[in-house]
C-alpha positions as CSV (number, residue, x, y, z in Angstrom):
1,X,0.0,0.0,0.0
2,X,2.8,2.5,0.8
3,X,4.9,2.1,-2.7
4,X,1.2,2.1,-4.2
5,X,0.5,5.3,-2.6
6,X,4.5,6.9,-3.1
7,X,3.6,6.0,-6.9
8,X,0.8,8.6,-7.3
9,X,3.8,11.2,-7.1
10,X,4.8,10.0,-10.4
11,X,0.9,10.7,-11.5
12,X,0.5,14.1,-10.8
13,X,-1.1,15.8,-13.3
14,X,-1.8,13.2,-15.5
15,X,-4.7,14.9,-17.6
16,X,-2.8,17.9,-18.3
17,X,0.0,15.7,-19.3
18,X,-2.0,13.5,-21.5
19,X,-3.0,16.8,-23.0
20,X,0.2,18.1,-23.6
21,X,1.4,15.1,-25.0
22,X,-1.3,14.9,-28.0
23,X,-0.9,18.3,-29.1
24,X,2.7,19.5,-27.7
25,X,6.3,18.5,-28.5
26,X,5.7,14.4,-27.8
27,X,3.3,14.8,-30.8
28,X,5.8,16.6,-33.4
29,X,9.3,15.8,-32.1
30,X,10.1,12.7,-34.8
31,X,8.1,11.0,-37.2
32,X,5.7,8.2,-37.2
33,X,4.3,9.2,-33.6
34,X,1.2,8.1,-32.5
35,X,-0.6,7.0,-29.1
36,X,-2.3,4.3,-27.5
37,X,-4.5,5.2,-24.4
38,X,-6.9,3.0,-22.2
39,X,-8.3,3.4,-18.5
40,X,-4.4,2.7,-16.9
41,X,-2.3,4.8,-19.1
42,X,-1.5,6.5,-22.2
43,X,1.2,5.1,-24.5
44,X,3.4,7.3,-26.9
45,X,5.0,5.0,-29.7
46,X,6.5,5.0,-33.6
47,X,6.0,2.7,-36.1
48,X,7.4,2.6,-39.2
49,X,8.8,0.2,-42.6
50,X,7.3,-3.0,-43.4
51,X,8.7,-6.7,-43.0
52,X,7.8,-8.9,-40.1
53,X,7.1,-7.0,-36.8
54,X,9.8,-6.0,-34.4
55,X,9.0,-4.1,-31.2
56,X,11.2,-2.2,-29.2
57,X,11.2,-0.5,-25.6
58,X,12.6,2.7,-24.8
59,X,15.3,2.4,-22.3
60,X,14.7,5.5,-20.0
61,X,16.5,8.0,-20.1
62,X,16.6,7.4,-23.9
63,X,13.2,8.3,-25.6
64,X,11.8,7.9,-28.5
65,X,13.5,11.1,-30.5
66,X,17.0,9.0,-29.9
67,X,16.1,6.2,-32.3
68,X,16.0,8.0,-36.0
69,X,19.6,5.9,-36.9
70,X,17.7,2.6,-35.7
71,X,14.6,3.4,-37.5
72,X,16.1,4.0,-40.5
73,X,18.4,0.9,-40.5
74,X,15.6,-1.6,-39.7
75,X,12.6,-0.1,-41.4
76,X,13.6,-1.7,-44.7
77,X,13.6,-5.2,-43.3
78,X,11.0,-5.3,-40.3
79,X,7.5,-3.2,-39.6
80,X,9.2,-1.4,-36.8
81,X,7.7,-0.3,-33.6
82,X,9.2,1.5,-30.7
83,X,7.2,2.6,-27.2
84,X,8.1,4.3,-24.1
85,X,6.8,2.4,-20.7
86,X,4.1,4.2,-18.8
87,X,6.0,6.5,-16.6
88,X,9.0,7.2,-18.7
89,X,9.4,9.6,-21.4
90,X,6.2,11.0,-22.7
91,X,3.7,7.7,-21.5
92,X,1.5,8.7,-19.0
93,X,0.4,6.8,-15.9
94,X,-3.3,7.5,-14.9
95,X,-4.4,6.7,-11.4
96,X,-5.0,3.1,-12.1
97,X,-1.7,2.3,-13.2
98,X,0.4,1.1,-10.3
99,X,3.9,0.2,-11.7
100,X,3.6,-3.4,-10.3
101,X,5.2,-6.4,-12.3
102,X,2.3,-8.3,-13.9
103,X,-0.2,-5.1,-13.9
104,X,2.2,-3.1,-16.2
105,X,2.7,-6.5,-18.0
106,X,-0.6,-6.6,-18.8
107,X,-1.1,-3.0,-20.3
108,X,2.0,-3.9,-22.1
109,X,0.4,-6.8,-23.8
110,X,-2.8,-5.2,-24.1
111,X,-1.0,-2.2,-26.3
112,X,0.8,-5.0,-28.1
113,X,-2.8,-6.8,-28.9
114,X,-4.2,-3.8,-30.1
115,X,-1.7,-2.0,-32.0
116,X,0.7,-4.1,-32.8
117,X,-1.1,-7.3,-33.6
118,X,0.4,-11.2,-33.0
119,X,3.3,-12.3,-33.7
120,X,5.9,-9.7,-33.0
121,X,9.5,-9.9,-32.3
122,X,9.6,-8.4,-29.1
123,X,13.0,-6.8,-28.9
124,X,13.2,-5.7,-25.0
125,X,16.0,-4.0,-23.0
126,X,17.2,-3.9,-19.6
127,X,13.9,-3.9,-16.9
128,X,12.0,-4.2,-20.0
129,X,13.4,-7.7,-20.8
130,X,11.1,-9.6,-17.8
131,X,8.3,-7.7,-19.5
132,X,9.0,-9.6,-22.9
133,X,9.7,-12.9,-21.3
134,X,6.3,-12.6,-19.4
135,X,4.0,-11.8,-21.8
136,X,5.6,-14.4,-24.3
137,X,4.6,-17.1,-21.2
138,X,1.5,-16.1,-21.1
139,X,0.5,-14.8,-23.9
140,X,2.3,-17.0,-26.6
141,X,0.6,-15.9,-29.3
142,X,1.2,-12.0,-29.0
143,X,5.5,-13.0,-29.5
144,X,6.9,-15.2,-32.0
145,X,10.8,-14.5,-30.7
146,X,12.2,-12.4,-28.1
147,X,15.3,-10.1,-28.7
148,X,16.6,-9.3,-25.3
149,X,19.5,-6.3,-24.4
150,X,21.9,-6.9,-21.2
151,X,19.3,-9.1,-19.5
152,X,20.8,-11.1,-16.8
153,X,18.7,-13.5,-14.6
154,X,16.5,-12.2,-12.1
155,X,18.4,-13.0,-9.2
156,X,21.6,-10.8,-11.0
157,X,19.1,-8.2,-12.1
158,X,18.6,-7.5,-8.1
159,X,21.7,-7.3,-7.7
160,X,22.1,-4.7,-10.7
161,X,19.4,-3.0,-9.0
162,X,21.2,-2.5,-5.6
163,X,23.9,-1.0,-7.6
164,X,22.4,1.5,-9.2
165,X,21.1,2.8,-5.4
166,X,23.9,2.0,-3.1
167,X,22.6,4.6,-0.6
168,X,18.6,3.1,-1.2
169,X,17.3,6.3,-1.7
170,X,15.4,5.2,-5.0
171,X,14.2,2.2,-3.8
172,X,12.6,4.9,0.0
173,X,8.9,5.5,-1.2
174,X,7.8,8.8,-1.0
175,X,11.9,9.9,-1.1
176,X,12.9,8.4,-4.1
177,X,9.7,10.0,-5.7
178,X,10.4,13.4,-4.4
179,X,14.2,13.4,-5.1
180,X,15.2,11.7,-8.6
181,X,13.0,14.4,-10.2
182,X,15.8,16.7,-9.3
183,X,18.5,14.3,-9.4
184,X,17.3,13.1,-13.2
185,X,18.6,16.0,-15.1
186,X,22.4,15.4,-14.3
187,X,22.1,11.7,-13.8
188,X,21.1,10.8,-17.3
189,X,24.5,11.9,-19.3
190,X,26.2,9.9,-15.8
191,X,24.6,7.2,-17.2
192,X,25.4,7.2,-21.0
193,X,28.8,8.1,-20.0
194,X,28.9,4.7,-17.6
195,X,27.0,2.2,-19.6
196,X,27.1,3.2,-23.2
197,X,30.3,2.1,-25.4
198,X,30.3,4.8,-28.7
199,X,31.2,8.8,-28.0
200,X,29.2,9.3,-30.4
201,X,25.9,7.6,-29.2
202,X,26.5,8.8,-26.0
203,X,26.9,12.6,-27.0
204,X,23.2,11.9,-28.9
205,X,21.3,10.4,-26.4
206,X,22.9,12.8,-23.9
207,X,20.9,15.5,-26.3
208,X,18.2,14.1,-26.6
209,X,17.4,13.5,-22.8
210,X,18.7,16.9,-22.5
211,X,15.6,18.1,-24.7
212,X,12.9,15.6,-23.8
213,X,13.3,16.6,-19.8
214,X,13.2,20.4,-21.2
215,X,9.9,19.3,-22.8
216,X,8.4,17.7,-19.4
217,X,9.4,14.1,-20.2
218,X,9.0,11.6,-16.9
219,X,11.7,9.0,-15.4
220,X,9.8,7.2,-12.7
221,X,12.8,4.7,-11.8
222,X,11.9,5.1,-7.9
223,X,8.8,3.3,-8.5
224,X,9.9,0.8,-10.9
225,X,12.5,0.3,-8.5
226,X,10.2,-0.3,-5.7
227,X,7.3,-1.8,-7.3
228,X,8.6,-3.8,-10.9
229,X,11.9,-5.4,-10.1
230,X,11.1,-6.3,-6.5
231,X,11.3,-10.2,-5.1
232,X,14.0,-12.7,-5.2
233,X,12.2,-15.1,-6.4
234,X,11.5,-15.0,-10.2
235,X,8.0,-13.8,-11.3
236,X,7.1,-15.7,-14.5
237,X,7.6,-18.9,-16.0
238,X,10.2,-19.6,-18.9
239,X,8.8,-18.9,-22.2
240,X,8.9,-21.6,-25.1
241,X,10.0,-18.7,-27.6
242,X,13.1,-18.7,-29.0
243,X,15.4,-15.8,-27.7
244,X,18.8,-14.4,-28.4
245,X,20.5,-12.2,-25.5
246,X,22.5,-9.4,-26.5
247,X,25.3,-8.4,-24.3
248,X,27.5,-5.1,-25.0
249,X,30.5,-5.5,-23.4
250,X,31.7,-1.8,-22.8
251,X,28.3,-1.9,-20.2
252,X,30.2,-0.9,-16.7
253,X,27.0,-0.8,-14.9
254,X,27.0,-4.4,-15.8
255,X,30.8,-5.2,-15.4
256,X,30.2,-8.1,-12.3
257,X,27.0,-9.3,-14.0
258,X,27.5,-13.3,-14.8
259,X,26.4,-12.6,-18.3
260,X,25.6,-16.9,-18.6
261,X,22.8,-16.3,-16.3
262,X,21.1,-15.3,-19.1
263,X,20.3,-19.2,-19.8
264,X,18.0,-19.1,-17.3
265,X,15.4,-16.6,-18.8
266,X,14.1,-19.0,-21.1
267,X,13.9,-22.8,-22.6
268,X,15.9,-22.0,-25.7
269,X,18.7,-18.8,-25.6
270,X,21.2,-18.2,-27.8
271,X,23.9,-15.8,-26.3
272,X,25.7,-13.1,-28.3
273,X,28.4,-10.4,-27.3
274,X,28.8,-7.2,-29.4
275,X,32.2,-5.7,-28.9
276,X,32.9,-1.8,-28.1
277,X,29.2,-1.3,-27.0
278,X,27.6,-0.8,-24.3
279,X,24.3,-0.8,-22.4
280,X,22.4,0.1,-25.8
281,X,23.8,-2.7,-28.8
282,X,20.6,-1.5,-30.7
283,X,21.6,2.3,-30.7
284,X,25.0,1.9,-30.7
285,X,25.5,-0.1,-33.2
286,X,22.5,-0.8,-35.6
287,X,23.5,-2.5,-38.3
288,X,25.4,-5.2,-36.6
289,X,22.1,-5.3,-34.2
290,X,19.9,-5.8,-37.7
291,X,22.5,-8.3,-38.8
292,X,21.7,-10.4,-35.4
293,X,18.4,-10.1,-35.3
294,X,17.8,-11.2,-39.0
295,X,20.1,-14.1,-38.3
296,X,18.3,-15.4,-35.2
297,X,14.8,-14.9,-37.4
298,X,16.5,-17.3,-39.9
């Protein structure tokens, strides 16, 4: 009830914001915007190109207006989609939404369902990775393969977690609400600089974080911190799918991360490393991330 309750920090205002987002900057900043809104939340996501159906998740800090390079290197080969998690970016939690693991899950799948379709690739990152391997559990027929970036096993995704807050301020309802707002704006280029492999890709994203936090753009990690990647014990069941793990090797967040516990996420893995990048393989180096994907499709 308390992280429920801490959580409705990160939905203040949420009508003005869903406003703001269908007629303001989120609307017009790139192309092939659109949005997808039910009673939980309202989605902001790009589509674009034709071929089978890949999905990605924005990464927060990164947003949507830091993945022109990837659309344009995939959208010849796969109908690409891309969608920022309620919370982050310019997707909007409404009251109902409560940043749990198998609630967000759920309005995950249902976006998938209805604007995606069945069938997708779902090409998942980081957090977002347990989201993918969930949904392709239970709802089999909404994923054909899973495309997974620097996703360890739960267990060493908790222990991620606890270093990214040493001090457990994040993970403090109610304080990590009230002080990563202020803490966001400086923390994000920390973060490329740590995690992400290409000077270039870092400078970008930097950028673009730079401009979408100008723009009002959110980064709830207190509450996924305290109410998605909580529990020791893993929260879904290991998906049929076929799924390759992508692990960029310049990732220092992720330098004492047993990288073969990526095995364990589901019944079939096939485990790949991309040299000199980092937390981001797909934005730091498309092409060879198009190469690897097209390879594991067959």
């Amino acid at each position: 009830m308390i992280k429920r309750l801490a959580a409705n920090l990160d939905k203040r205002n949420w009508q003005a914001r869903i406003q703001y987002a269908r007629r303001g900057f989120p609307a017009s900043s790139c192309k092939g915007l659109h949005f997808y809104e039910d009673d939980e939340c309202l989605i902001r996501f790009r589509a674009a190109g034709s071929g089978p159906k890949l999905v990605l998740v924005c990464d927060p800090p990164a947003t949507l207006e830091a993945y022109n390079q990837l659309f344009d290197e995939l959208k010849n080969s796969f109908t690409v989609y891309a969608f920022e998690i309620p919370g982050n970016g310019f997707s909007v939690p409404k009251p109902g939404y409560g940043f749990e693991f198998q609630p967000t899950n759920n309005v995950i799948a249902r976006f998938l369902r209805e604007r995606v379709g069945e069938g997708a690739i779902l090409a998942f990152s980081c957090g977002a990775c347990y989201a993918a391997l969930d949904i392709a559990a239970r709802y089999p027929e909404l994923c054909s393969r899973l495309v997974l970036m620097q996703a360890p096993s739960w267990q060493e995704e908790q222990r991620w977690k606890k270093g990214r807050d040493t001090t457990g301020v994040i993970g403090m309802p109610f304080v990590g609400q009230l002080l990563f707002p202020r803490m966001m704006v400086k923390r994000a280029p920390d973060w490329f600089e740590l995690c992400m492999g290409v000077p270039e890709t870092i400078a970008h994203c930097s950028s673009c974080a730079a401009v979408a936090f100008e723009h009002g753009a959110a980064f709830s990690l207190p509450s996924m911190f305290q109410s998605y990647l909580v529990g020791e014990k893993t929260p879904f069941e290991r998906p049929e799918q076929p799924a390759l793990v992508i692990w960029g090797t310049m990732d220092q967040s992720h330098a004492l991360t047993d990288k073969a516990s990526s095995r364990d996420l589901a019944k079939n893995v096939d485990l790949v490393t991309f040299e000199n990048v980092g937390h981001f393989p797909e934005l730091e180096n498309p092409q060879q991330f198009r190469r690897a994907v097209q390879k594991h499709i067959g």
